[in-house]
N, C-alpha and C positions, 0 to 999 in steps of 0.2 A: 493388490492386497497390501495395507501399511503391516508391516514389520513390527513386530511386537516389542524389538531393542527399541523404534522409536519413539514408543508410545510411551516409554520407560524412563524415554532420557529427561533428565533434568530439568524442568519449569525454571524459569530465571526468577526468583524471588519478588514479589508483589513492589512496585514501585510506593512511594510515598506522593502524597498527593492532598493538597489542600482540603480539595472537594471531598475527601472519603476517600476510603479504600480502596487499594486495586485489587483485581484479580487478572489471571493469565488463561487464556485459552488455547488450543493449538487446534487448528480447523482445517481440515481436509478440504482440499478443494482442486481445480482442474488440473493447476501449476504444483501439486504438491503440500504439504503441508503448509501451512501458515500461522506466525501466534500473535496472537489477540492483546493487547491489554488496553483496560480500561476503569475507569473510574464509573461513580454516576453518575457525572458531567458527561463523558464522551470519549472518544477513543484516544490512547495516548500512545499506538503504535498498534501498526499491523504488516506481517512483513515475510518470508519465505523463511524458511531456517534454513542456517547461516551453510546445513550438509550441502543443501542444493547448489550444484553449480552444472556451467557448460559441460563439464563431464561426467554427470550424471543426470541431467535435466531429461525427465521421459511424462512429457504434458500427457495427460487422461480425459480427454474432452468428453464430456455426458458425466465424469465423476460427480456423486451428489455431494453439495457442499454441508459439512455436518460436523459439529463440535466432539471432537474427539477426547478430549481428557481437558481438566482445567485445576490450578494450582489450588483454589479454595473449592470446598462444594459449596451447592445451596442451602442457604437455612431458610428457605421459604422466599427470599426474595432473589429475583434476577435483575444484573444490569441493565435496565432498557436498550443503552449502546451497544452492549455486547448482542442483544438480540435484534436490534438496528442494521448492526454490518453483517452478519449472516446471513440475515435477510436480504441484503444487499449482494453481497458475495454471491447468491444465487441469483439475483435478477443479472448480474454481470457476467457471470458465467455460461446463464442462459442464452440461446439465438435470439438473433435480434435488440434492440436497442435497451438501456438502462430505462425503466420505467419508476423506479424508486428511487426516493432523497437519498443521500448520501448519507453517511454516518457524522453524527457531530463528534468535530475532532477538540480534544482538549490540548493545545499550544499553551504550556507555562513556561515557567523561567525565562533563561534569555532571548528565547526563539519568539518570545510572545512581545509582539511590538514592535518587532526588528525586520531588517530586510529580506530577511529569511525568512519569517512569517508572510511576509507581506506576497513574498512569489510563491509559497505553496499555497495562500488562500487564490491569486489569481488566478495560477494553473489550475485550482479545481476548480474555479467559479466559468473558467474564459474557455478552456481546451476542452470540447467534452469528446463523447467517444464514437470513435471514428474520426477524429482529428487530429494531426500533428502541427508542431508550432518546432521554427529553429530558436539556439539560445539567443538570436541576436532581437526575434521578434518578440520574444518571451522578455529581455530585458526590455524594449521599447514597450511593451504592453503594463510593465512594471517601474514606467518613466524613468528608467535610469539606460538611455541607449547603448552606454558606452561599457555597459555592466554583466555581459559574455560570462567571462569567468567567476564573475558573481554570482551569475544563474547555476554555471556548474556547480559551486560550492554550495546552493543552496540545493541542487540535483543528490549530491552525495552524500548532504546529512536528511535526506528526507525521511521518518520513521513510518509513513501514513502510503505503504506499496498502492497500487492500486489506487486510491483514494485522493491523495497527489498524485496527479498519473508522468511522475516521472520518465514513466515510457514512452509517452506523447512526444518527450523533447529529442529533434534529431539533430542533423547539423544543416549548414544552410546549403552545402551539397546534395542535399536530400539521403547520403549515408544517414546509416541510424544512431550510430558513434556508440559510444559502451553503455552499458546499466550493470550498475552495480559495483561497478570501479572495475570494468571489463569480465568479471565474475559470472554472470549472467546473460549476457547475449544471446544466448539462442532463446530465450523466458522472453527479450523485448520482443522481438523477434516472432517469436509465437504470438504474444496479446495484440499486436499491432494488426497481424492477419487474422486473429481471433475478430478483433473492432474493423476488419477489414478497412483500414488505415493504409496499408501499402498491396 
């Protein structure tokens, strides 16, 4: 049952965005709560809230995935993106394999064109689910071999959970190494057995 304090709490104020306007959603799903935002270009972050961690993380497998509250209402029109990754979000949650596109993600500012871009479009384009990739193949697949701690840095600012599947990347000992700046481990942990990946 979600807790009515968190349904309560504070929406982070609608981003600014070339494309149009944002709106914010918070969406219930296996792992927990998650918020949405997006423009009507595509998504510009989807991600756990920030309450969740290893010490309070309690996955709900079967929870239906379903938009719980959202920063603006509708005035008749909805984001197509926002109803893209929900939709999405339940085919991922779902048994068995992702049968639907992914959500188009909106990369502006500096992320967009840079090398950090460039390794969350290949992790989501190259790693899909049920697969794991270490940082060293994840840098050789993004031609910069020698670029490890590159990858982690592009691991640590990723705003697209799920979507860049961050969690795919372990180490090249086959350990699964942190998510989330160690914050989350048991959440990789879970989706990797969820994609039954390990």
């Amino acid at each position: 049952m979600l807790s009515q304090d968190i349904l309560k709490m504070p929406i982070k104020p609608g981003l600014k965005c070339h494309y149009g306007p944002t709106n914010t959603f918070l969406v219930e799903t296996a792992i927990g709560l998650m918020e949405l935002v997006c423009c009507p270009k595509g998504v510009h972050s989807l991600s756990q809230l920030s309450t969740i961690t290893d010490a309070n993380f309690k996955p709900r497998p079967g929870q239906k995935v379903c938009v719980k509250s959202q920063l603006y209402q509708d005035n008749g029109y909805t984001y197509k993106p926002a109803v893209q990754c929900v939709e999405w979000l339940r085919d991922y949650f779902s048994p068995g394999r992702i049968t639907s596109e992914p959500p188009r993600l909106c990369i502006t500012g500096a992320k967009e064109g840079s090398f950090t871009g460039k390794v969350w479009k290949t992790l989501a384009e190259k790693v899909t689910y049920g697969q794991t990739i270490s940082y060293r193949d994840l840098a050789v697949l993004c031609e910069c071999p020698n670029g490890s701690r590159a990858i982690g840095q592009a691991m640590r600012s990723n705003p697209y959970q799920l979507i860049v599947p961050c969690h795919r990347v372990i180490q090249s000992s086959g350990k699964l190494g942190n998510y989330s700046s160690g914050q989350k481990n048991t959440v990789k942990e879970w989706l990797l057995n969820h994609e039954e990946a390990i």
